[in-house]
C-alpha positions as CSV (number, residue, x, y, z in Angstrom):
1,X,41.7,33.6,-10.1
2,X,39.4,35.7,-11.8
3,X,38.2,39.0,-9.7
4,X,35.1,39.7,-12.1
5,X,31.2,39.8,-11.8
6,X,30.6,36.7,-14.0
7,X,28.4,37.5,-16.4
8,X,25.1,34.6,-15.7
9,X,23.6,34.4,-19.7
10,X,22.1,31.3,-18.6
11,X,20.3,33.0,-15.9
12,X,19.1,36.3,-17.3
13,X,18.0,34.4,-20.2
14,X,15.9,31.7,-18.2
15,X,14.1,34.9,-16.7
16,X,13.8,36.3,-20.2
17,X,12.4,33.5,-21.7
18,X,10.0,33.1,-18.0
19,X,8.5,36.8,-18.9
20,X,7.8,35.7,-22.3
21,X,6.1,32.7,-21.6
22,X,3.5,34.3,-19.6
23,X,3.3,36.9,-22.1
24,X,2.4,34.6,-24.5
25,X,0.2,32.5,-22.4
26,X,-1.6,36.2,-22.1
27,X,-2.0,36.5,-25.6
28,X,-3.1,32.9,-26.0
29,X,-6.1,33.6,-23.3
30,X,-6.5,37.1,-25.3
31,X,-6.8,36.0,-29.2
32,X,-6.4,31.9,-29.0
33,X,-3.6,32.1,-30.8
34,X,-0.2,31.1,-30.1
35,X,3.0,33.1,-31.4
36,X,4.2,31.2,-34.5
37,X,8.1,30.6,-35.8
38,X,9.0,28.7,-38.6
39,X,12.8,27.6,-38.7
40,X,14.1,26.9,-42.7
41,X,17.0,24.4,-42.1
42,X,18.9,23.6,-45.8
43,X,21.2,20.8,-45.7
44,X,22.6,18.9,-42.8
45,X,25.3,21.2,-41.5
46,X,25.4,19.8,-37.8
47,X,26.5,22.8,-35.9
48,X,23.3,24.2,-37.4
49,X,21.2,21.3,-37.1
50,X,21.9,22.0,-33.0
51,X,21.2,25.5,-33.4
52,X,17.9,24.8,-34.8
53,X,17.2,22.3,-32.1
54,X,17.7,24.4,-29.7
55,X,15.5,27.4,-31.1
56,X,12.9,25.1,-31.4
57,X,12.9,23.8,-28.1
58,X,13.0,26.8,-26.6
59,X,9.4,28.2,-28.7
60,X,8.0,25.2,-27.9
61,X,8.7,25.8,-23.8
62,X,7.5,29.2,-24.3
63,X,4.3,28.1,-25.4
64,X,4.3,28.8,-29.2
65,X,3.4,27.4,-32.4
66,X,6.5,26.2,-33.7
67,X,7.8,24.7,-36.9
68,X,10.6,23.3,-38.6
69,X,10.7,22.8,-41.9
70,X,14.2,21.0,-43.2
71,X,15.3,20.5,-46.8
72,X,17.9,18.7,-48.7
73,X,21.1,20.9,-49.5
74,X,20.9,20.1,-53.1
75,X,17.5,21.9,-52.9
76,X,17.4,24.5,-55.8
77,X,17.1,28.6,-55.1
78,X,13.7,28.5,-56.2
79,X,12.6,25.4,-53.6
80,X,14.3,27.9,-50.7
81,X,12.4,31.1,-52.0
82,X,9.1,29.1,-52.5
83,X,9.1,27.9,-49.0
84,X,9.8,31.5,-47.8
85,X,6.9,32.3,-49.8
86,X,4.4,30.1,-48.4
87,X,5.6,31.1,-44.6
88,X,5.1,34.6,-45.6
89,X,1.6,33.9,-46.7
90,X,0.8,31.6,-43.4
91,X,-1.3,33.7,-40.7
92,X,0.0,31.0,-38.5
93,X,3.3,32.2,-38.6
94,X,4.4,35.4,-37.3
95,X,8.8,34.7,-37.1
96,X,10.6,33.2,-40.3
97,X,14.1,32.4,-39.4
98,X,16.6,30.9,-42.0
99,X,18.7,29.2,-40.7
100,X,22.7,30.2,-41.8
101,X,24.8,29.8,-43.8
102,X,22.5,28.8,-46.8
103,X,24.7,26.3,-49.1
104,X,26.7,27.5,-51.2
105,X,24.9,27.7,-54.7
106,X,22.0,29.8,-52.7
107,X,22.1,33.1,-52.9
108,X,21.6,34.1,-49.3
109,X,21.2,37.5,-49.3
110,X,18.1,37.0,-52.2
111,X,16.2,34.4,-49.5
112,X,16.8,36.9,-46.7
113,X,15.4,40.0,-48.5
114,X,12.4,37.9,-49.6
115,X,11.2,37.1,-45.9
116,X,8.6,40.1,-45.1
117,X,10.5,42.5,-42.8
118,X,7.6,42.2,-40.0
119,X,8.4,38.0,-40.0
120,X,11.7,38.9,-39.9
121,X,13.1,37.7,-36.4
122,X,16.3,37.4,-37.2
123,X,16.4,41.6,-37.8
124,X,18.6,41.3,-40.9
125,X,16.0,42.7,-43.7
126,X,17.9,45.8,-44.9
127,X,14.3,47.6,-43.7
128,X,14.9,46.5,-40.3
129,X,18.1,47.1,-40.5
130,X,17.4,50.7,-41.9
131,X,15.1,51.4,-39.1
132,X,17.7,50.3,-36.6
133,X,20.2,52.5,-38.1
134,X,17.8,55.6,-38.5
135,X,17.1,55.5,-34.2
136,X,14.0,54.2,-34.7
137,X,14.4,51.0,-32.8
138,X,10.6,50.0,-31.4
139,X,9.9,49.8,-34.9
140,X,12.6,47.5,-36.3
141,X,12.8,43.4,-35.2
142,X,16.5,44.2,-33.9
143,X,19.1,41.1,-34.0
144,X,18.7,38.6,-31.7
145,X,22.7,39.0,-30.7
146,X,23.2,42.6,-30.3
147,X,19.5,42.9,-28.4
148,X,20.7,40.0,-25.9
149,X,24.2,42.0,-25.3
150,X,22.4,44.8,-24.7
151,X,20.1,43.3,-22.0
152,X,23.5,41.5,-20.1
153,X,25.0,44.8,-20.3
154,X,21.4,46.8,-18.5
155,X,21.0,44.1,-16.2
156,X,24.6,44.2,-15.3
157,X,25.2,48.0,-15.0
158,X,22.0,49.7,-14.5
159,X,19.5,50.6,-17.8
160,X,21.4,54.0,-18.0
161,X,24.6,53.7,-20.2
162,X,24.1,57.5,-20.8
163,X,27.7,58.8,-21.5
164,X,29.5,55.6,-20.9
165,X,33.0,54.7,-23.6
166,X,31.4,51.6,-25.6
167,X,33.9,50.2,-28.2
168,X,33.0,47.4,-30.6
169,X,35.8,45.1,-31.5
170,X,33.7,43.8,-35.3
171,X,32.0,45.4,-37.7
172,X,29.3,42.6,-39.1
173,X,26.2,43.3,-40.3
174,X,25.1,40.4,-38.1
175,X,26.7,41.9,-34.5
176,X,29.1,44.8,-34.5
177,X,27.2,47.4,-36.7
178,X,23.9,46.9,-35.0
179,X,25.5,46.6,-31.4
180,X,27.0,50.0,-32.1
181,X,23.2,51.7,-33.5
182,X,21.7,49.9,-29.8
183,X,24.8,51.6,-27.6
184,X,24.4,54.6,-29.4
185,X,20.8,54.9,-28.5
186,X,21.9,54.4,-25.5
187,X,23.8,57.5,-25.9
188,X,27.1,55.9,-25.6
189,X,30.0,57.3,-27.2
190,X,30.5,54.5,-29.4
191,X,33.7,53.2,-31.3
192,X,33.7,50.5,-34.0
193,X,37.0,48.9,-34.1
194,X,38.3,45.8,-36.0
195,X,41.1,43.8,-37.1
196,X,42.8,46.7,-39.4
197,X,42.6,49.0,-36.4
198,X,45.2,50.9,-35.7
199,X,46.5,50.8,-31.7
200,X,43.8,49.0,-31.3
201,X,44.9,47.9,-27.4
202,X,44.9,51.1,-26.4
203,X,41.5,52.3,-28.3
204,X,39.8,49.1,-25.9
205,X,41.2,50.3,-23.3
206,X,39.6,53.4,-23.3
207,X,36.2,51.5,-23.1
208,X,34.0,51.3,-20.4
209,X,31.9,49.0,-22.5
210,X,34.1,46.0,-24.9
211,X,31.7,44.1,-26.7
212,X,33.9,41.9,-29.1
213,X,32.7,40.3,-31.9
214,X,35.4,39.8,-34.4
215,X,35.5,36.0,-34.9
216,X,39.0,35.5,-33.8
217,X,39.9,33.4,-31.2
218,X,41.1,35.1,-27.7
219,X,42.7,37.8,-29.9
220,X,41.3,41.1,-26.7
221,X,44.0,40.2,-24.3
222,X,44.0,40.8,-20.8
223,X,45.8,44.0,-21.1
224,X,43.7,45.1,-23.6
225,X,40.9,46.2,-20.6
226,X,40.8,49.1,-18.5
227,X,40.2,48.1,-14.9
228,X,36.4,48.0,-14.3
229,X,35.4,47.6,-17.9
230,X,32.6,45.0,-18.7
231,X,33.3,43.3,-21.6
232,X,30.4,40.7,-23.6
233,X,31.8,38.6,-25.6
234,X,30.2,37.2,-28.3
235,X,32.9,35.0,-30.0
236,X,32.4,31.6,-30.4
237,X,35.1,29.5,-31.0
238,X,36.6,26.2,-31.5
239,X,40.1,25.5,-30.6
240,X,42.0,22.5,-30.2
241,X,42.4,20.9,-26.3
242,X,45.0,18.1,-26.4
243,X,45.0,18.6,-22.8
244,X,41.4,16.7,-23.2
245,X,43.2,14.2,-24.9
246,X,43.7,13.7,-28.6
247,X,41.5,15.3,-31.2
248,X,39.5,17.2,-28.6
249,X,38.4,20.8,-28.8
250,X,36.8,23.5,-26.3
251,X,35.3,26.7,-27.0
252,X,36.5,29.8,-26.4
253,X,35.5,33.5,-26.9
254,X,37.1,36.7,-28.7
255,X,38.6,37.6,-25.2
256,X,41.3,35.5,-23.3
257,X,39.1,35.1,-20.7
258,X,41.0,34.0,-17.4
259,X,43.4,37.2,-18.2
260,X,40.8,39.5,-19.4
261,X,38.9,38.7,-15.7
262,X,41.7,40.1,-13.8
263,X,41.4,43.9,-15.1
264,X,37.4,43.5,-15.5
265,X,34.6,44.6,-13.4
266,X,32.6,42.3,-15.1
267,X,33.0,39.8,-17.6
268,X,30.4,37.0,-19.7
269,X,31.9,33.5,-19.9
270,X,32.2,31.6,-23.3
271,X,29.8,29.6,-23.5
272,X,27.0,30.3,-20.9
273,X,26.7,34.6,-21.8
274,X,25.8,35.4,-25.1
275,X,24.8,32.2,-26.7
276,X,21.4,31.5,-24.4
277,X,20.5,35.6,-25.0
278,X,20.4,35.0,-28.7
279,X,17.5,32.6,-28.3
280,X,15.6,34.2,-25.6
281,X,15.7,37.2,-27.7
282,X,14.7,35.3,-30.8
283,X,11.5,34.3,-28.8
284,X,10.8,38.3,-27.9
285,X,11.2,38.9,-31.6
286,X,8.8,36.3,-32.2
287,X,6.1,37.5,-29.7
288,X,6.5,41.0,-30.9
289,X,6.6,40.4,-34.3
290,X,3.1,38.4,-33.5
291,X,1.1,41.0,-31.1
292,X,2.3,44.0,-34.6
293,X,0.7,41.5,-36.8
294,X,-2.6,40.9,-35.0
295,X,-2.7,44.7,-34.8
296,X,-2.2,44.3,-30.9
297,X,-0.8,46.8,-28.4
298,X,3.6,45.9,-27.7
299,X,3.9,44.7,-24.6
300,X,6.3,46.5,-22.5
301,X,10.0,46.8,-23.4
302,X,12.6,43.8,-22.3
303,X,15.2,46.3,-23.5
């Protein structure tokens, strides 16, 4: 049995996603205006179509303006980069979001660079990304991943991680580079690890902090974890279940979870951590990104 705090994303986020809904019916009352998202959906991908479902949802239960705009996948570069265009132009709209990954004869990086770096909720415009990187994070729109992590791992431990061993087991530009800029704000002593690591058991077990984010099914064993650690795992993963009879699947995370709860003081459960922070933390991007644009005063800090 597992002897770890679990991790409750589905919680912290429901009381996330509470503060900002009164935030936003503040700045509703204040301006008569609504925070606005618009969601780009390309094709009919139907991991993303739930995704997109799901961010829409929760806008609309937080009270914004939001909107989904969906076109074919055979939709040429141009279409993609026109629409970003118009939303960039739309006072309405304060959060673009494209929704990835873009088909495969769109050039994603060109669409994501186009979308104006204050609209950008998703925080991967190399200027947020730049501020991020430079410390100056209550500038930047950070990523919705990283920023939710970051929250789990403040409302877990405390807000000072001052001096604590954080390693990150990925080096994305989407997760584990900007979860290492946060921690080290944090002033964490922060490694970045990966696949090509070498020893990489014993440099996580060092941590006092794993977040893993390398894509790779239960690959941070149990072992891997120093007693007391808390570990976020952002992994999410699709294995076969036979056990669930044939063809079925289940999810899983980066960490083998049931063994990785034995040595940790703390631990988030795939699904039900991460995933739910991402959006809650896409709708704070969103609110911010709209209270900067109406030349408002920033509500204070959720992280």
């Amino acid at each position: 049995m597992p002897q770890a705090q679990i991790i409750d994303g589905k919680a912290i986020a429901e009381s996330v996603r509470g503060e900002i809904t009164e935030r936003a019916a503040k700045l509703l009352s204040e301006t008569g205006k609504r925070p606005g998202l618009a969601v780009i959906l390309v094709g009919e991908d139907p991991a993303s179509q739930v995704y997109v479902r799901n961010k829409d949802r929760a806008a609309e239960a937080c009270g914004f303006h939001s909107v989904k705009h969906t076109m074919p996948a055979d939709s040429s570069e141009d279409a993609v980069l026109g629409m970003v265009d118009q939303l960039n132009n739309d006072p309405d709209i304060h959060g673009i979001l494209v929704q990835l990954p873009l088909p495969g004869h769109i050039d994603e990086s060109k669409v994501l660079r186009l979308i104006k770096p204050e609209k950008d909720v998703d925080g991967f415009h190399p200027i947020n990304v730049g501020l991020l990187t430079a410390g100056e994070r209550d500038s930047a729109l950070v990523p919705c991943t990283p920023a939710g992590s970051l929250v789990l791992l403040k409302r877990t431990l405390g807000d000072t991680l001052s001096g604590k061993n954080a390693v990150v087991v990925g080096r994305s530009n989407i997760v584990g580079k900007p979860m290492a800029s946060l921690l080290l704000q944090e002033s964490c002593t922060v490694t970045i690890a990966h696949s090509r690591t070498k020893a990489l058991p014993d440099v996580v077990r060092a941590a006092d902090i794993v977040v893993a984010a390398v894509g790779r099914p239960e690959m941070v064993k149990g072992d891997w974890i120093k007693p007391g650690a808390t570990v976020v795992d952002v992994g999410i993963n699709r294995i076969p279940a036979p056990e669930k009879g044939e063809g079925k699947s289940r999810l899983v995370g980066d960490v083998a979870f049931e063994e990785a709860a034995e040595h940790a003081g703390a631990i988030t459960p795939v699904p039900g951590g991460v995933g739910p922070m991402t959006i809650a933390m896409l709708m704070v991007n969103t609110l911010t990104a709209a209270r900067r644009l109406m030349g408002l005063p920033e509500d204070e800090p959720l992280f």
